[in-house]
C-alpha positions as CSV (number, residue, x, y, z in Angstrom):
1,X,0.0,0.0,0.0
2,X,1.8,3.4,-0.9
3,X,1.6,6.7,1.1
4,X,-0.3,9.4,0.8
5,X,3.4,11.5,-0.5
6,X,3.6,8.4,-2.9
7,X,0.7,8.3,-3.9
8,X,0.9,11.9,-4.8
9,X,4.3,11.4,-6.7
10,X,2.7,9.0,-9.1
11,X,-0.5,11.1,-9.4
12,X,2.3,13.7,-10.6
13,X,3.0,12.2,-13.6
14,X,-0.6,11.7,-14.7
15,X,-1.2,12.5,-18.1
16,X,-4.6,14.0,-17.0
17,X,-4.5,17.5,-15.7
18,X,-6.9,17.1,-12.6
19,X,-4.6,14.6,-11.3
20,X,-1.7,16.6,-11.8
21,X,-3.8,19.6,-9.9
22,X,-4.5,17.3,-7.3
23,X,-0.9,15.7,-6.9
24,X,-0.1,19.5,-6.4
25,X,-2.4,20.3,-3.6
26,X,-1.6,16.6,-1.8
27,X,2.6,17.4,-2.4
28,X,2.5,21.1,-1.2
29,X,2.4,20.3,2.1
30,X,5.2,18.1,1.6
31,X,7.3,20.7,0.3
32,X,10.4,20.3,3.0
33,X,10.9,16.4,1.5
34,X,13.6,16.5,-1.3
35,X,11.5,14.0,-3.3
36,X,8.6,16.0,-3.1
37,X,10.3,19.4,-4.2
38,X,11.6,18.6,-7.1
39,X,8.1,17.1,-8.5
40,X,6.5,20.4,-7.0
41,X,8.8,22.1,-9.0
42,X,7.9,20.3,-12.5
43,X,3.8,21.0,-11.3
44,X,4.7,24.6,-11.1
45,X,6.4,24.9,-14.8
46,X,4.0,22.3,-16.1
47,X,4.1,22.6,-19.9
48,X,0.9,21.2,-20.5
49,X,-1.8,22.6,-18.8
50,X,-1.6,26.4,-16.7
51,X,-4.2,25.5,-14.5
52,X,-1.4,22.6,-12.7
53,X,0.9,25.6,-12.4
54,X,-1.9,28.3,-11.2
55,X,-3.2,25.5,-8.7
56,X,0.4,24.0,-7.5
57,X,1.8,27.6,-6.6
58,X,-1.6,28.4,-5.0
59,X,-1.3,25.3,-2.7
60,X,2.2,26.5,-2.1
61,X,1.4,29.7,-1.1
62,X,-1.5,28.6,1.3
63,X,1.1,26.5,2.7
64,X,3.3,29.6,3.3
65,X,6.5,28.3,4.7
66,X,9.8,29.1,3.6
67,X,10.7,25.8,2.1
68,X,7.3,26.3,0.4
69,X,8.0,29.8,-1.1
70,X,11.1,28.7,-2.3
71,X,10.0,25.9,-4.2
72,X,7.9,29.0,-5.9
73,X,10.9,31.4,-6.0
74,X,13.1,28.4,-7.9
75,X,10.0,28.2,-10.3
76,X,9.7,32.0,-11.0
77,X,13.2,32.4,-11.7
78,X,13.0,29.6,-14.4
79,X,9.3,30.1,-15.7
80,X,9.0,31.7,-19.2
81,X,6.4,34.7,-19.0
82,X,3.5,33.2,-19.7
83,X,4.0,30.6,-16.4
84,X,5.5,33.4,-14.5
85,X,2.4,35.0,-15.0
86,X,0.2,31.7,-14.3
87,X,2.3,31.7,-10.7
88,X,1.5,35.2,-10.1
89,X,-1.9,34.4,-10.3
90,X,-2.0,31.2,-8.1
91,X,0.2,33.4,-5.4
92,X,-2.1,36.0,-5.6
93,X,-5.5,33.6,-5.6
94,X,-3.9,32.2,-2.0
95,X,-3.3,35.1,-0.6
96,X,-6.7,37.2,-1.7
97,X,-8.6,33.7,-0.6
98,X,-6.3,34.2,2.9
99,X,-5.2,37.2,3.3
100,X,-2.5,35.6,4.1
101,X,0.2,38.3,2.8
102,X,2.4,38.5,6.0
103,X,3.5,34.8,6.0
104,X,4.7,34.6,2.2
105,X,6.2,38.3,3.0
106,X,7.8,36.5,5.9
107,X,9.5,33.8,4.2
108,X,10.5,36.0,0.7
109,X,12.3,37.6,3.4
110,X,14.3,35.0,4.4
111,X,15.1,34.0,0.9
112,X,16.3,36.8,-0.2
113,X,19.6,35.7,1.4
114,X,19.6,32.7,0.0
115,X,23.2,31.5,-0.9
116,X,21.6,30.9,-5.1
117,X,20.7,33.3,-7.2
118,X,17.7,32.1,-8.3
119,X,15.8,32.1,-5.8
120,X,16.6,35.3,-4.6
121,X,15.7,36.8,-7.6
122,X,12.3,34.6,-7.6
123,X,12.0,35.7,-3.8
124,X,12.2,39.4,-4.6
125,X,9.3,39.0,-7.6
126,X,6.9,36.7,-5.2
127,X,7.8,39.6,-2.7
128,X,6.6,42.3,-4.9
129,X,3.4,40.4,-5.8
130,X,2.7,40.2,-2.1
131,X,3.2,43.9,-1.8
132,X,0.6,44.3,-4.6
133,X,-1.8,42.2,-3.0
134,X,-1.9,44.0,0.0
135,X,-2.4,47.5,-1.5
C-alpha cells in the first residue's frame, strides 16, 4: 500500500491534468521532502496545462512556509512569462482567498539571502506580488 506522498508522486506524472492539480495540492504540504520538491517544482512549470501551475503555486502559497516559497521562487526564476504569469496568479488567488500576505512576506524575506541566485531573484518577484496584493 503506498503513502499518501507516494501516492501523490505517481499522481504527478498523470497525463490527466486534474490529477496533476490534485498531486499538487496533496505534495505542497510536503514541500520540505527532497522527493517532493523537485516534482512540486515540475507542477509549477508544467508545460501542459496552466491550471497545474496556477493551482500547484496556490497550494504553495496557502502552505506559506519558507521551504514552500522557495520551491515557488526556484520556479519563477525559471518560468518563461507566460507561467511566471500563471504563478503570479496562483500566489495571488492564496493570498486574496487568505489574506495571508504577512506569511509569504515572511518567508521571501528570508530567501532573499539565499546563498543561489535564483531564488533570490524569484523571492524578490513573489515579494513584490505580495506587496501588490496587499495595496
Amino acid at each position: 500500500m503506498m503513502s499518501g506522498l507516494e501516492e501523490a508522486l505517481a499522481e504527478a506524472l498523470s497525463p490527466s491534468w486534474a490529477q496533476r492539480v490534485r498531486a499538487g495540492r496533496h505534495l505542497a504540504s510536503f514541500a520540505d521532502v527532497p522527493e517532493a520538491a523537485g516534482t512540486l517544482v515540475g507542477l509549477l512549470l508544467d508545460a501542459e496545462d496552466t491550471a497545474v501551475t496556477r493551482r500547484a503555486a496556490e497550494a504553495l502559497a496557502r502552505v506559506g512556509t519558507v521551504a514552500a516559497m522557495r520551491l515557488i521562487a526556484l520556479a519563477v526564476a525559471k518560468a518563461d512569462d507566460n507561467q511566471a504569469d500563471w504563478l503570479q496568479t496562483g500566489v495571488h488567488d492564496a493570498l486574496v482567498g487568505l489574506g495571508g500576505t504577512q506569511d509569504v512576506a515572511a518567508a521571501c524575506g528570508k530567501l532573499v539571502q539565499d546563498p543561489e541566485e535564483a531564488v533570490r531573484r524569484g523571492a524578490a518577484a513573489v515579494s513584490a506580488w505580495a506587496d501588490d496584493t496587499r495595496c
